[in-house]
Structure formats: C-alpha cells, structure tokens
N, C-alpha and C positions, 0 to 999 in steps of 0.2 A: 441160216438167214433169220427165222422165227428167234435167234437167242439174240441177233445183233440190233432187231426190231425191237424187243423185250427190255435189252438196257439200256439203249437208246430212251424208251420212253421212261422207263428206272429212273435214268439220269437225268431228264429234263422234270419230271416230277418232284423230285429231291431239290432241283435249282428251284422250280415255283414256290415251295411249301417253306425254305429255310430264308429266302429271303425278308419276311417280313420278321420275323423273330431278330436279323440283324437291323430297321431298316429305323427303328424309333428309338428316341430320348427317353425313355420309362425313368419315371421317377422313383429311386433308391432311397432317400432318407428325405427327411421332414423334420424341422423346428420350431414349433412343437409338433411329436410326430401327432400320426392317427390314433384317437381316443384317449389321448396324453391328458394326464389332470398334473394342471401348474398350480403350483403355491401363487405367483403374484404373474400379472398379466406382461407377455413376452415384448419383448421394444421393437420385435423386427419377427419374422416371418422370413426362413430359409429353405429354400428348396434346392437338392443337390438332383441331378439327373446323370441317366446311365451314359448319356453324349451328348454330345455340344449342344447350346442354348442359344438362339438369336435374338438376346434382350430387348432388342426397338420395335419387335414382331409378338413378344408374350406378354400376358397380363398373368397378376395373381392378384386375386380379391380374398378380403375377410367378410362376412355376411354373418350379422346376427340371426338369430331365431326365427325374427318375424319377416326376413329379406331382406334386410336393409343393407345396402353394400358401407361399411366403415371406411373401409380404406382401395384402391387400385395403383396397380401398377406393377413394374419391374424395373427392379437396376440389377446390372450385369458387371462383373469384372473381367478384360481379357487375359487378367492373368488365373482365373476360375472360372471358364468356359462351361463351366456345367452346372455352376450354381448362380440363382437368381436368390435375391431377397427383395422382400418389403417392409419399410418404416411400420410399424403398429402403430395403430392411436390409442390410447387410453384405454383400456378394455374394462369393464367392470366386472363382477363374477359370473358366470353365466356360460353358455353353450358357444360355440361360433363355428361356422366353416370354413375351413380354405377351399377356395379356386382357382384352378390354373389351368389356362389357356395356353403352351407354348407350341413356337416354333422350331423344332430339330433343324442343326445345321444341314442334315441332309433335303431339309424341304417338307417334311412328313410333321404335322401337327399335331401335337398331345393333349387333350384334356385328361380333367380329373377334378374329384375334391374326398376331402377328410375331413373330420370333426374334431376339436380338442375344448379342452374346459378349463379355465378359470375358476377355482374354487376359491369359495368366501374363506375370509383369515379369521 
C-alpha cells in the first residue's frame, strides 16, 4: 500500500513540476541578438520563439538609453507562427534595448528584453 501511495504522489509530482517547462513560448533567437554589435543600424527587429505567437496580443519595443520607447509593436505571419518582427526607425550609433511582451498560443504570457549596439562607422 505505502509503495502505491509513494508513486502515486511520484507521479502526480512529476505531472506538477514538468508542465511548466512545456507550457511557454521562450524566445530562441534574436535579430539582432543579445549584446550583438552591428556595423549599421538593423531595418527590422525579429524575434523567433520556442511556440506559437499571437501577434494582435504582443508588443516589441526599441528604447534608447535614456527610455525613450523609438519604436512599438508586432506583425506576425501565419505562415511563421513563431516569429514576430518590427519595422526599426533610424537608429543612430549607440546602446538600445528590445522588449517584448508576448502572448503564447497557449494563453501563457512572456516577457523579456536584451541589449544590442549600433557602432559608429
């Protein structure tokens, strides 16, 4: 009885612990990625993620240095459900962050941001 008890709660521990490691869109690559030094400033901002994206529900921001948000938003493709981009505006040389606010297809919401650089020519 004590061993049917035993993996019983074995079993129900393992379901608790491993579902959230399936349950989110974790972001896998970055355009430019994190601590990326570009030679000239990027026209677009891509975020690719580990599972599906709900475009009309995520933002991604560029913020300068001092906080200044440059740019917002998302567009999505259904035929690249995992990747969002954003148009860049003009960037001059300098520091900037991404942010991203997304929605997972499963309903589970992801933030995040990274840092990339603009170096003077």
């Amino acid at each position: 009885m004590k061993l049917k008890v035993g993996a019983g709660l074995l079993a129900a521990w393992l379901c608790m612990n491993a579902a959230p490691a399936l349950a989110h869109s974790f972001l896998v690559e970055a355009t430019p990625s994190a601590k990326d030094h570009v030679a000239s400033a990027p026209k677009l901002v891509k975020l690719r993620f580990g599972g599906g994206v709900e475009p009309a529900y995520s933002t991604i921001s560029i913020v300068d240095v001092g906080g200044k948000v440059l740019a917002e938003g998302a567009v999505g493709k259904p035929e690249t459900p995992r990747e969002l981009t954003l148009d860049a505006p003009e960037l001059a040389p300098g520091r900037y962050v991404v942010k991203y606010r997304v929605l997972s297809s499963d309903g589970h919401i992801v933030e995040g941001k990274y840092e990339f650089t603009v170096d003077p020519r």
